[in-house]
RODO-2510 file (C-alpha; in nm, 4 decimals, decimal comma):
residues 501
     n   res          X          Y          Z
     1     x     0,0000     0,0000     0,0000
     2     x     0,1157     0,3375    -0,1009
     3     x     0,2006     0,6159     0,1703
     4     x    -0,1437     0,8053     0,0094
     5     x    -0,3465     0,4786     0,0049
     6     x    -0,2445     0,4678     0,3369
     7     x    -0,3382     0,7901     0,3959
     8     x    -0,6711     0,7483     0,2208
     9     x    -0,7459     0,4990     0,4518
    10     x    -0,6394     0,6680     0,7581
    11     x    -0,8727     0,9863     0,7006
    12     x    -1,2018     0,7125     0,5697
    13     x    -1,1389     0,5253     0,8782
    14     x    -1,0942     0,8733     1,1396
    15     x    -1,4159     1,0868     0,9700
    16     x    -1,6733     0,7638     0,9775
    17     x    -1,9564     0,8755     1,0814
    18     x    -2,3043     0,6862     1,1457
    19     x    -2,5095     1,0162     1,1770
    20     x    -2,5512     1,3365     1,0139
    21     x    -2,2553     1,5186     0,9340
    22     x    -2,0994     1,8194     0,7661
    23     x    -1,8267     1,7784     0,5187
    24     x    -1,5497     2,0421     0,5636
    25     x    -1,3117     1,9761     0,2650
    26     x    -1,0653     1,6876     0,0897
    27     x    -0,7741     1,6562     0,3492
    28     x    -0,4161     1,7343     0,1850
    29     x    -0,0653     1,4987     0,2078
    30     x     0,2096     1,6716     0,1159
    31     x     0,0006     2,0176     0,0074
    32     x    -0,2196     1,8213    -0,2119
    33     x    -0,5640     1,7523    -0,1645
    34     x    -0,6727     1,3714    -0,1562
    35     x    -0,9811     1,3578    -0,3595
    36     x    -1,3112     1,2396    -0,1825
    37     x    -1,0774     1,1578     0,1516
    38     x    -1,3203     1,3904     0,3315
    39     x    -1,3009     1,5889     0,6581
    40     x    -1,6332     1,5337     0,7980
    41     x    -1,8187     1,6784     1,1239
    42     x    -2,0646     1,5022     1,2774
    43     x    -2,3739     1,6939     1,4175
    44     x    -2,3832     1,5080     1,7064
    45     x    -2,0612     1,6360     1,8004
    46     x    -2,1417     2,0104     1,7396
    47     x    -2,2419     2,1709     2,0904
    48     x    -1,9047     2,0652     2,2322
    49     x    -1,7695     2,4190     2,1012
    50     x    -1,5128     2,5050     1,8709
    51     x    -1,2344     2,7142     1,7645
    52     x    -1,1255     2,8758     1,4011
    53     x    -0,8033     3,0471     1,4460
    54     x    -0,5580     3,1943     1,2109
    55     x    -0,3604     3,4953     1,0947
    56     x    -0,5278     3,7888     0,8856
    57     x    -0,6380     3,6823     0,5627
    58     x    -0,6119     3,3205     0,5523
    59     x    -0,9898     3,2521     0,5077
    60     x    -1,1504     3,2291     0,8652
    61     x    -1,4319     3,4156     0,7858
    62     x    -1,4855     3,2084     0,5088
    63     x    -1,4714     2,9055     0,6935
    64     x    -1,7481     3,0677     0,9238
    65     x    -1,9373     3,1586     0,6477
    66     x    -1,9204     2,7687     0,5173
    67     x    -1,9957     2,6231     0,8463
    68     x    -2,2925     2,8427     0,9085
    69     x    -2,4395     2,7501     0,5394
    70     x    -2,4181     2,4173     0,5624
    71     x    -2,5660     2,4170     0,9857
    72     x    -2,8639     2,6335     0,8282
    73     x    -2,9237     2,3575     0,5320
    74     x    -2,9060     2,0858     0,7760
    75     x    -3,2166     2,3188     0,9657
    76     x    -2,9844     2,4590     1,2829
    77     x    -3,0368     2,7944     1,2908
    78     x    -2,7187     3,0501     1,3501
    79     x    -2,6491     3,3782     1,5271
    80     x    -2,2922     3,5163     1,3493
    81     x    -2,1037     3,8299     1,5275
    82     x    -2,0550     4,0617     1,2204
    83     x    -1,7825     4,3135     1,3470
    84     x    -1,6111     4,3570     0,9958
    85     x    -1,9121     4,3678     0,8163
    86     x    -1,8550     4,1195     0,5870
    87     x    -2,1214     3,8258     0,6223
    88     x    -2,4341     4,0013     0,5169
    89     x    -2,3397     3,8290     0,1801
    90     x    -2,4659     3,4909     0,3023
    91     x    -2,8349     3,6101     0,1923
    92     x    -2,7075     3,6097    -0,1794
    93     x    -2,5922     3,3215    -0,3983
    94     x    -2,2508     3,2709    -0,5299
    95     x    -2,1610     3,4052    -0,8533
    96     x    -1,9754     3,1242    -0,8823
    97     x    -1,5657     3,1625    -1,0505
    98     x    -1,3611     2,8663    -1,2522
    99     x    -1,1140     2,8503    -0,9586
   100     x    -1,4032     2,7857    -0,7151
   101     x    -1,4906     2,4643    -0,9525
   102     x    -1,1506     2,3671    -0,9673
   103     x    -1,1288     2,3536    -0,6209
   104     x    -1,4595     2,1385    -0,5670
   105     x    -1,3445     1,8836    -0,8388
   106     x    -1,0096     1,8577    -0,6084
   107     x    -1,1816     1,8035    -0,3281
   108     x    -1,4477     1,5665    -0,4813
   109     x    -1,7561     1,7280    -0,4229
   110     x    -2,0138     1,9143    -0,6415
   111     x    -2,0405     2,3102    -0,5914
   112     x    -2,3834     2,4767    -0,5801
   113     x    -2,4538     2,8192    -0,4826
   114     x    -2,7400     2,9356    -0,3177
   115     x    -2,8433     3,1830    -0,0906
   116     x    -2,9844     3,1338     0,3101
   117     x    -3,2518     3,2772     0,5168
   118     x    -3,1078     3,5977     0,7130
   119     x    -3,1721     3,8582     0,9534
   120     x    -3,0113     4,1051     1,0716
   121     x    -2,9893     4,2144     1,4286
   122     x    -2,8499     4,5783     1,5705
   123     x    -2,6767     4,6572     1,8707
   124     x    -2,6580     5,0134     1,7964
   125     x    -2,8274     5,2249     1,5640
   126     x    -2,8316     5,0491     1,2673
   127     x    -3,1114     4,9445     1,0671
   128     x    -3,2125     4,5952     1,1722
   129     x    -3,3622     4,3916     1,4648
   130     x    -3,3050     4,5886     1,7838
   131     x    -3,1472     4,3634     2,0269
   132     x    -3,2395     4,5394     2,4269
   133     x    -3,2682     4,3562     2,7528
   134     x    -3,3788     4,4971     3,0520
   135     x    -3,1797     4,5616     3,4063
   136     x    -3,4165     4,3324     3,5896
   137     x    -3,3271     4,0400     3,3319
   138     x    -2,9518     4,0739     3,3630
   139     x    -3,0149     4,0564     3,7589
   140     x    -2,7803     4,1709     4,0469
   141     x    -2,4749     3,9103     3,9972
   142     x    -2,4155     3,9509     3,6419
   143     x    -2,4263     4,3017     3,5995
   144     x    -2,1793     4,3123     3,8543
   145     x    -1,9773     4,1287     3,6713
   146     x    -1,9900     4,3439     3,3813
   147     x    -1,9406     4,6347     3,5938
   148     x    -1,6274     4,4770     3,7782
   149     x    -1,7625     4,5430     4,1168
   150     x    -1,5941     4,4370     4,4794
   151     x    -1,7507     4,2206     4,6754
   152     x    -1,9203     4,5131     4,8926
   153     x    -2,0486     4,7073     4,6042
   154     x    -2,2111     4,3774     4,4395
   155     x    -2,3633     4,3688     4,7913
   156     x    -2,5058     4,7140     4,7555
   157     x    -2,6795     4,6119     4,3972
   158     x    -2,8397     4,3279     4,5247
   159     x    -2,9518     4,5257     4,7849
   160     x    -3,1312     4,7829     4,5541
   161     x    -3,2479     4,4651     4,3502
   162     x    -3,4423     4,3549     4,6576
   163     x    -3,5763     4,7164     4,7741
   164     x    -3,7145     4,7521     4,3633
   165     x    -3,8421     4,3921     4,3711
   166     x    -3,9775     4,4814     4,7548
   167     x    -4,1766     4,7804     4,6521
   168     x    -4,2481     4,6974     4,3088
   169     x    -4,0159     4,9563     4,1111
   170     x    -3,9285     4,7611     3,7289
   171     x    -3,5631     4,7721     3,6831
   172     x    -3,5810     4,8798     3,2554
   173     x    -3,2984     5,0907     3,1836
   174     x    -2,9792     5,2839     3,3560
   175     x    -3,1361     5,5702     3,4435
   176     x    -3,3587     5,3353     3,6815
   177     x    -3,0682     5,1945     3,8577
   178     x    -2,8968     5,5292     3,8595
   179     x    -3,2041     5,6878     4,0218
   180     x    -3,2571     5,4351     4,2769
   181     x    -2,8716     5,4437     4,4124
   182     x    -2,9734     5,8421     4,3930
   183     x    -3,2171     5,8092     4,6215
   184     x    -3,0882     5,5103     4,8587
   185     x    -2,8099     5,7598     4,9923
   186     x    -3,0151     6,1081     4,9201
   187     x    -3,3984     6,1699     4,9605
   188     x    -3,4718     5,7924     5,0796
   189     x    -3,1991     5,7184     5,3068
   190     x    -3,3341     5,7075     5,6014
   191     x    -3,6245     5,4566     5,4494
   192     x    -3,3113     5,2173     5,3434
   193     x    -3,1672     5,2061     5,6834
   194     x    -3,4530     5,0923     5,8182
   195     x    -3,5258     4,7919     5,6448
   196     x    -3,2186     4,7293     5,4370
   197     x    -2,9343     4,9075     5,6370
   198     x    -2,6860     5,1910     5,5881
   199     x    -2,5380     5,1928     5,2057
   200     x    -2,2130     5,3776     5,1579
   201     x    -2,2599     5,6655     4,9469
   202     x    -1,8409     5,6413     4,8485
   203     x    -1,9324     5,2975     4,7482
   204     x    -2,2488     5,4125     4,5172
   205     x    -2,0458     5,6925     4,3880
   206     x    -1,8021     5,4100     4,2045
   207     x    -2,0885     5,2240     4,0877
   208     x    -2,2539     5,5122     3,9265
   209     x    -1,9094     5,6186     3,7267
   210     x    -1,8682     5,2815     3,6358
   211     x    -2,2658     5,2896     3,4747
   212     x    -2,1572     5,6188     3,2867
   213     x    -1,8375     5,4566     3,1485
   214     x    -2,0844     5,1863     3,0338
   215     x    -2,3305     5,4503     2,9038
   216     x    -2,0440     5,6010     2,7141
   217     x    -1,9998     5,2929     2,5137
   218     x    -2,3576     5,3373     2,4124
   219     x    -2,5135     5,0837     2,6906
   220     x    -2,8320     5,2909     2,6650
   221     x    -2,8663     5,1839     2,3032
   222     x    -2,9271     4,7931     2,4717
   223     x    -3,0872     4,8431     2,7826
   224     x    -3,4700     4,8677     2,7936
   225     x    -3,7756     4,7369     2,6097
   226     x    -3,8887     4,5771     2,4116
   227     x    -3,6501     4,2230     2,5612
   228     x    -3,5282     4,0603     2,2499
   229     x    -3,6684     3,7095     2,2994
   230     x    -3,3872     3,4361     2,2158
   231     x    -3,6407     3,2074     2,1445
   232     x    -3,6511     3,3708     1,7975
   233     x    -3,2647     3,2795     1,7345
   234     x    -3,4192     2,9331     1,6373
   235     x    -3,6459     3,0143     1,3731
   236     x    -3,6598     2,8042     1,0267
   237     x    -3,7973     2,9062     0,7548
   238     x    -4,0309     2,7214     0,5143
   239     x    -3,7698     2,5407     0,3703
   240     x    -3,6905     2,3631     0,6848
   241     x    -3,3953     2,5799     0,6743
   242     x    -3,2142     2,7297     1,0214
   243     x    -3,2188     3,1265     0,9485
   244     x    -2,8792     3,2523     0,9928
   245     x    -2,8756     3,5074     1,2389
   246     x    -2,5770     3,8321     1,1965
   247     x    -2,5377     4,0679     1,4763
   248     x    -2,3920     4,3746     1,2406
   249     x    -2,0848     4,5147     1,5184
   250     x    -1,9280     4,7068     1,2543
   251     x    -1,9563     4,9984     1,5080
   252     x    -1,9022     4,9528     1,8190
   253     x    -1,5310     4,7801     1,7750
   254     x    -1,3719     5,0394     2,0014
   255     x    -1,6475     4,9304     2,2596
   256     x    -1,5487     4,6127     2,3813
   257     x    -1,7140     4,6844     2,6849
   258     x    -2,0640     4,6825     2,5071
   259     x    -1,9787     4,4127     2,3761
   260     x    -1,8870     4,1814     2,5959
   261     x    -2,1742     4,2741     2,8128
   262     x    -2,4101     4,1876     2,5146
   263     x    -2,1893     3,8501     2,4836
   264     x    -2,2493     3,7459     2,8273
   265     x    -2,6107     3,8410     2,8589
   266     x    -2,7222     3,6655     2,5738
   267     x    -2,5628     3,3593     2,6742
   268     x    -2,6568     3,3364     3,0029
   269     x    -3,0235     3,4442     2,8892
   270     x    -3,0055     3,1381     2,6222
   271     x    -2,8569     2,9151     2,9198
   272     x    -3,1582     3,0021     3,1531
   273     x    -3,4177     2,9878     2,8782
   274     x    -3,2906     2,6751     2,6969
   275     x    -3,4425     2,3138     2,8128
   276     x    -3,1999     2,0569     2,8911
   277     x    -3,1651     1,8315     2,5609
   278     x    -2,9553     1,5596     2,7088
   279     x    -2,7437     1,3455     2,5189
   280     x    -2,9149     1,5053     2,1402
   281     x    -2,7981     1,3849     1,8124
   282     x    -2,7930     1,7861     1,6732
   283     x    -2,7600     2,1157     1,8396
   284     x    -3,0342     2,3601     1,9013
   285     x    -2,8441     2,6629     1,8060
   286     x    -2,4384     2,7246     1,6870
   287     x    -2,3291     3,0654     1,7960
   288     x    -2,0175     3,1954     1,6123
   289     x    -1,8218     3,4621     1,8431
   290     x    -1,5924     3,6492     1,5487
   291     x    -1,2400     3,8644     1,7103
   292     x    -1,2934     3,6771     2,0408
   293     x    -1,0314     3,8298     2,2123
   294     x    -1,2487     4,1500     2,1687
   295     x    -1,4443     3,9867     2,4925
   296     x    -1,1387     3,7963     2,6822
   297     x    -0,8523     4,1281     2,6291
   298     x    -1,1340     4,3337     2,8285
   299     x    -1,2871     4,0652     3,0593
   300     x    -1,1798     4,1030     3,4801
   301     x    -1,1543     3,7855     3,6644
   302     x    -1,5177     3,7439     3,7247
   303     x    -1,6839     3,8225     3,4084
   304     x    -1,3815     3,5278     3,2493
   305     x    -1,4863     3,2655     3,5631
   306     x    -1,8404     3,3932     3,4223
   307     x    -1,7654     3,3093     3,0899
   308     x    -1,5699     2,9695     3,1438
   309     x    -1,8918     2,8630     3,3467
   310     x    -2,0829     2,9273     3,0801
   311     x    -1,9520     2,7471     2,8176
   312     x    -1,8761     2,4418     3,0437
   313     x    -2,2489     2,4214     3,1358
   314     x    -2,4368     2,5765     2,8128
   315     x    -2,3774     2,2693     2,5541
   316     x    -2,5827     2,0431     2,7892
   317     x    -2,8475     2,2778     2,6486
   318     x    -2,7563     2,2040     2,2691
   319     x    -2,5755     2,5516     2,2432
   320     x    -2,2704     2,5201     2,0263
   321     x    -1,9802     2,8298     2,0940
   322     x    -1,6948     2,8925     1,8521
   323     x    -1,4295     3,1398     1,8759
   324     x    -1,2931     3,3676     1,6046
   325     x    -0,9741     3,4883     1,6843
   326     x    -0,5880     3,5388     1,5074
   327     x    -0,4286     3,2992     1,7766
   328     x    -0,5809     3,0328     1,9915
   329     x    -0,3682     3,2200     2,2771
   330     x    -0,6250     3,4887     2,2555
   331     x    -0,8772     3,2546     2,4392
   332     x    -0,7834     3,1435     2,8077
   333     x    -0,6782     2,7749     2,8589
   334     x    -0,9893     2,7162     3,0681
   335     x    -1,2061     2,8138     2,8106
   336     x    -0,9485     2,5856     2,4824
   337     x    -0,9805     2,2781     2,7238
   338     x    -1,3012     2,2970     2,6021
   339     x    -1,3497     2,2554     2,2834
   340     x    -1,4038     2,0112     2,0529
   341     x    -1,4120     2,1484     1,6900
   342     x    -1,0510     2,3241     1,5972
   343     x    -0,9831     2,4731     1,2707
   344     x    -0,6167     2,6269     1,2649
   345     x    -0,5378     2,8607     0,9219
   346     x    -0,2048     2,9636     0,8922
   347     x     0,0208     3,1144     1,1219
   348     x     0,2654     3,3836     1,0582
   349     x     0,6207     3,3847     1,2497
   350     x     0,7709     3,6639     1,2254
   351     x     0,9240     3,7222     1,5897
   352     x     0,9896     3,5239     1,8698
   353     x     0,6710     3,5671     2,0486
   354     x     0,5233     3,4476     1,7207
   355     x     0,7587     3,1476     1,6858
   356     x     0,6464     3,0163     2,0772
   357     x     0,2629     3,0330     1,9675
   358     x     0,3010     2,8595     1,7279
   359     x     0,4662     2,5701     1,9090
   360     x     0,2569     2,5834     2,1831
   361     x    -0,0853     2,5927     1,9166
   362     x     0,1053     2,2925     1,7657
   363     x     0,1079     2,1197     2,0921
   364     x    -0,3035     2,1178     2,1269
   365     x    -0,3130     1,9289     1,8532
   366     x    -0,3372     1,4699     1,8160
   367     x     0,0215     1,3836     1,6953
   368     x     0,0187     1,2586     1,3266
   369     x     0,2508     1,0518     1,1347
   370     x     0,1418     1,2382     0,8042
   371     x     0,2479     1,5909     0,9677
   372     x     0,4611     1,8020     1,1448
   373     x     0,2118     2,0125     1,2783
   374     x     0,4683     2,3243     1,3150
   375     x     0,5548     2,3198     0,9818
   376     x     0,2511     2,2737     0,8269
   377     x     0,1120     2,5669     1,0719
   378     x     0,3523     2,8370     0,8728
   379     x     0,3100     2,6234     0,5080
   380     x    -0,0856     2,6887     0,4772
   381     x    -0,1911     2,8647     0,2050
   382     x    -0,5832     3,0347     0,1431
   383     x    -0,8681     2,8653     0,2315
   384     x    -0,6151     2,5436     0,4353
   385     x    -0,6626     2,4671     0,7660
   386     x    -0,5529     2,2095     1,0170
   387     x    -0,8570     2,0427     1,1511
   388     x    -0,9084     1,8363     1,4588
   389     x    -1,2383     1,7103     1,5411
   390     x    -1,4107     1,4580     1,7693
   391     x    -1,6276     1,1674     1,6305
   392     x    -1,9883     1,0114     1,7175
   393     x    -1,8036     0,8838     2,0378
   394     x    -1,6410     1,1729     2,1551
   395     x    -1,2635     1,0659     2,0486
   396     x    -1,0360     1,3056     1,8697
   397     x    -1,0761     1,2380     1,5105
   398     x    -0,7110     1,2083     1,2679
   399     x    -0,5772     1,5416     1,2366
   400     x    -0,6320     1,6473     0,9319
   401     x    -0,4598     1,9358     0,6790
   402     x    -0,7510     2,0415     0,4653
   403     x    -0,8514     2,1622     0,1285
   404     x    -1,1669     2,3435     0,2275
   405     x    -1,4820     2,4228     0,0322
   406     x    -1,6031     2,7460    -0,0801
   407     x    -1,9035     2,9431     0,0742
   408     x    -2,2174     2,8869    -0,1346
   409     x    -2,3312     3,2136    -0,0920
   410     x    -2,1580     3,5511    -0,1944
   411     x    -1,8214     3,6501    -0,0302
   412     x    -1,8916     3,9597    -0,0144
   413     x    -2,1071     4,2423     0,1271
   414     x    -2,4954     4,2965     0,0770
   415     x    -2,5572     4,6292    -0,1310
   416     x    -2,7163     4,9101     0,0416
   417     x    -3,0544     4,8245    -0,1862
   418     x    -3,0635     4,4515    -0,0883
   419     x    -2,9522     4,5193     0,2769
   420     x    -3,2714     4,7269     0,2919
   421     x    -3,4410     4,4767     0,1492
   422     x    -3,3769     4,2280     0,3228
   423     x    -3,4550     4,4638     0,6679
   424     x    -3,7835     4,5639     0,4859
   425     x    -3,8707     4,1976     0,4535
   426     x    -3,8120     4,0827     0,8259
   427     x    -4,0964     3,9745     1,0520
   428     x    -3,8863     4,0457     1,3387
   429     x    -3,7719     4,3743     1,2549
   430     x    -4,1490     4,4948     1,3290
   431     x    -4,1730     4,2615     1,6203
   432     x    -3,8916     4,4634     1,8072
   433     x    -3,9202     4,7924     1,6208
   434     x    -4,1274     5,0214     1,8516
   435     x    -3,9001     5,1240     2,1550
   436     x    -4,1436     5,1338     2,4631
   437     x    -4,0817     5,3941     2,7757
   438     x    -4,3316     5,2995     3,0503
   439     x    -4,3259     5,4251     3,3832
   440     x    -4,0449     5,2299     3,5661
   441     x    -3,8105     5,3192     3,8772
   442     x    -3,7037     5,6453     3,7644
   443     x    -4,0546     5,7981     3,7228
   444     x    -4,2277     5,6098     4,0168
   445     x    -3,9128     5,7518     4,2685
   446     x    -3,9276     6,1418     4,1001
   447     x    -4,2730     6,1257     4,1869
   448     x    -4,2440     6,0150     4,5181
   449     x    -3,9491     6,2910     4,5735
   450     x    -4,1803     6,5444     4,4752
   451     x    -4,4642     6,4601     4,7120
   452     x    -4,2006     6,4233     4,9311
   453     x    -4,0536     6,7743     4,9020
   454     x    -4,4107     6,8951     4,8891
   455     x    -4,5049     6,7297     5,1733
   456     x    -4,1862     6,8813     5,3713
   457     x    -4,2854     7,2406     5,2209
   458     x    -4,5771     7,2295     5,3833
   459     x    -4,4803     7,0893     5,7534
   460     x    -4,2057     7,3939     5,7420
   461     x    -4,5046     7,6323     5,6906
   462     x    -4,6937     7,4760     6,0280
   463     x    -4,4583     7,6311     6,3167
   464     x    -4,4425     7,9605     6,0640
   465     x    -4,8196     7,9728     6,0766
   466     x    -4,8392     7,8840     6,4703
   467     x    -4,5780     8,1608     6,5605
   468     x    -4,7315     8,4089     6,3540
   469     x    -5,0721     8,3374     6,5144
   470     x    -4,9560     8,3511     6,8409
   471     x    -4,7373     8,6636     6,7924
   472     x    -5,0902     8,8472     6,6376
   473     x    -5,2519     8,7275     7,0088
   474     x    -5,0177     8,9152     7,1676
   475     x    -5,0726     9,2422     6,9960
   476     x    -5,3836     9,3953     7,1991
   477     x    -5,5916     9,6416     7,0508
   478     x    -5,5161    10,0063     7,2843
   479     x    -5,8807     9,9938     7,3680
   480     x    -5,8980     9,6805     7,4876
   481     x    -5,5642     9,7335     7,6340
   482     x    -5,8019    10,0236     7,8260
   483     x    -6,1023     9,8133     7,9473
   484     x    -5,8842     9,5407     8,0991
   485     x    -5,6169     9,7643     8,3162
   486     x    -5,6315     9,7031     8,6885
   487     x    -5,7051    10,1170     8,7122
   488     x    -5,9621    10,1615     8,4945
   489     x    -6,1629     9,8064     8,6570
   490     x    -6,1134     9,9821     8,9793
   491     x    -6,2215    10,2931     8,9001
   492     x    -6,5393    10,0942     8,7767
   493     x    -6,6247     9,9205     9,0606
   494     x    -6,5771    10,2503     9,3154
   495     x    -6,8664    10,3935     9,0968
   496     x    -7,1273    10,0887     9,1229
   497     x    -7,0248    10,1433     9,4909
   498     x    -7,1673    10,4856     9,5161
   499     x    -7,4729    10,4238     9,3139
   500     x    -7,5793    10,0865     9,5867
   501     x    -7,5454    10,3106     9,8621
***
């Protein structure tokens, strides 16, 4: 047997699968694809998270944009982080190009284009499905988190989440929670220390700037109502088709902060939400995370331990997470030991530092007698990746250098005309549309301040009006003052006197 029969065999034998799958590409021996010995993922395997790494313009959007197409044909719907504003393309077909058939025909597999249900979600705002959540929903511990509280200021919000829940104030926006720390250490603070004790006002004072450094990342934009329902990430269309959700972040990538507090709400809303699916042979829903360390570079020890919780606990639910990112270094250990799916593109050395990722990326992956895994890390070209996988039973499949397919739909950008047609088109875009303001904590306490002030107004005028009466008593009129001397009342009685006599 030949070194590629052997080969052949090797990759047939490794990518078996019983179930349904999704075929990534031909893998390659010595830079040459091995027609129809293909790299495929099982669905089964999906929710155990995954990783596509790899230096600037080596193809890992594309590889997204493949995986995504052929999850939303196998009916698994998507939600894709946009932030270069390059995915919208996936609601348009291919044009199609020679070198994309050439490619197939290496790899062994037909090429069609077609294009895939899509909507398009905003953050900001940009046109598209407004994506808000309210205070109340994110709850005390997690927007601590986010906030990067101490241990006594988290205290001090779950204190105010107990005196809103306790007296029926709705939590919507920031200006709520801003208003109620207002008034916990100003006109109400007498009515916290009774019930709920004394709340330092230094310790509220950090809070609130660390709201308005929040609000200056355009946190307002996401906070309220109408709450985005996640339950709509799963839609299919009539096609039996999974619609293929993109969050458009092309703005807010010098916000990290927004963003990673959208990131972490939306999971742990999905986690909460979610039914347990047990043991399922397809995920519920594939979330794809694009420039990662966008949400790790910013995170503080408790939003990460957040985060690695998450994902440890979320696939149970049929949630599949994969990270985007240039290096797998980007993402913390914790979070790597957890994943199943890696697709490594090419890696760039150029300095030292570069040089020791790449060893240590070489050293997550199986050991293969095809490869040296550090030298085919820096040899990729376009649209190659290393891929390592794990089969139906959970056991890391051969690693695999790989030829991989081409997107179906267009690489490229939506026009402004089919963008807005596509936004026109959306049932969901009218479902979250209309921005609702009803009276929540910030109303219901600035009316009870001003009864409140009234109220003290007019106790201050009582001793005003009691002194002023009394004063007036005083003041006797010189007539009276007259009648009532002791000289004139004797003078009166020596006279009735005379006239008895």
């Amino acid at each position: 047997m030949s070194i590629k029969e052997e080969f052949f065999a090797h990759i047939e034998k490794g990518y078996t699968t019983k179930g349904e799958f999704i075929t990534m590409g031909a893998a390659m021996l010595d830079g040459e694809a091995v027609t129809n010995a293909h790299v495929k993922i099982p669905l089964k395997t999906l929710n155990r998270h995954g990783l596509i790494a790899g230096a600037t313009g080596t193809g890992k959007t594309k590889t997204l944009q493949v995986l995504a197409e052929n999850l939303s044909d196998k009916g698994i719907p998507v939600l894709l982080m946009d932030l270069k504003g390059d995915l919208s393309g996936i609601a348009e077909p291919s044009p199609g190009h020679p070198k994309i058939d050439e490619r197939h025909e290496k790899i062994g597999l037909p090429f069609e284009a077609k294009s895939f249900p899509v909507e398009i979600l905003s953050l900001s705002e940009q046109d598209g499905v407004k994506l808000r959540a309210t205070v109340s929903e994110f709850g005390p511990t997690l927007l601590s988190r986010i906030l990067d509280l101490t241990d006594t200021q988290e205290g001090i919000v779950a204190v105010v989440f107990k005196y809103c829940d306790d007296n029926k104030l709705p939590l919507l926006d920031l200006k709520d929670f801003k208003k109620v720390l207002q008034y916990a250490t100003g006109t109400g603070k007498a009515e916290f220390q009774k019930d709920y004790g004394r709340i330092s006002t230094s310790s509220t004072g950090t809070i609130l700037r660390k709201i308005i450094e929040l609000e200056q990342q355009g946190a307002e934009l996401f906070f309220g109502e109408k709450s985005f329902d996640v339950e709509d990430l799963t839609r299919i269309d009539e096609d039996g088709r999974g619609y293929i959700n993109i969050i458009r972040l092309t703005d807010i990538q010098d916000r990290p902060k927004l963003f990673s507090t959208f990131m972490l709400s939306l999971l742990a809303e999905i986690y909460s939400t979610f039914p347990e699916q047990g043991d399922s042979d397809r995920p519920e829903l594939i979330l794809f995370i694009d420039e990662a360390h966008l949400i790790f570079n910013e995170a503080s020890k408790a939003l990460l331990d957040q985060i690695e919780s998450i994902v440890k606990l979320i696939r149970s639910k049929g949630i599949g997470l994969y990270f985007v990112t240039q290096n797998p270094t980007d993402v913390p250990n914790e979070v790597l030991a957890q994943l199943g799916l890696k697709v490594q593109h090419a890696l760039r050395a150029f300095t030292a530092r570069d040089r020791k990722a790449i060893k240590l990326t070489a050293e997550n992956y199986p050991i293969s007698e095809f490869y040296d895994t550090k030298e085919v890390l820096t040899s990729l070209g376009i649209g190659e990746a290393l891929i390592s996988a794990l089969d139906e039973k959970g056991r890391p499949t051969p690693l695999a250098a790989t030829l991989l397919r081409a997107p179906m739909s267009r690489m490229d950008v939506l026009t402004d005309s089919e963008l807005k047609s596509v936004i026109k088109s959306s049932e969901l875009v009218k479902k979250y549309g209309e921005v609702i303001d009803r009276e929540s904590a910030y109303e219901i306490l600035n009316e009870k301040i001003e009864k409140a002030e009234v109220a003290a107004e007019k106790e201050k005028a009582k001793p005003a009006a009691r002194k002023s009466s009394s004063r007036r008593s005083t003041r006797q009129n010189p007539v009276i003052k007259v009648l009532t001397s002791a000289t004139f009342i004797r003078g009166v009685l020596g006279v009735l006197k005379k006239v008895l006599r």
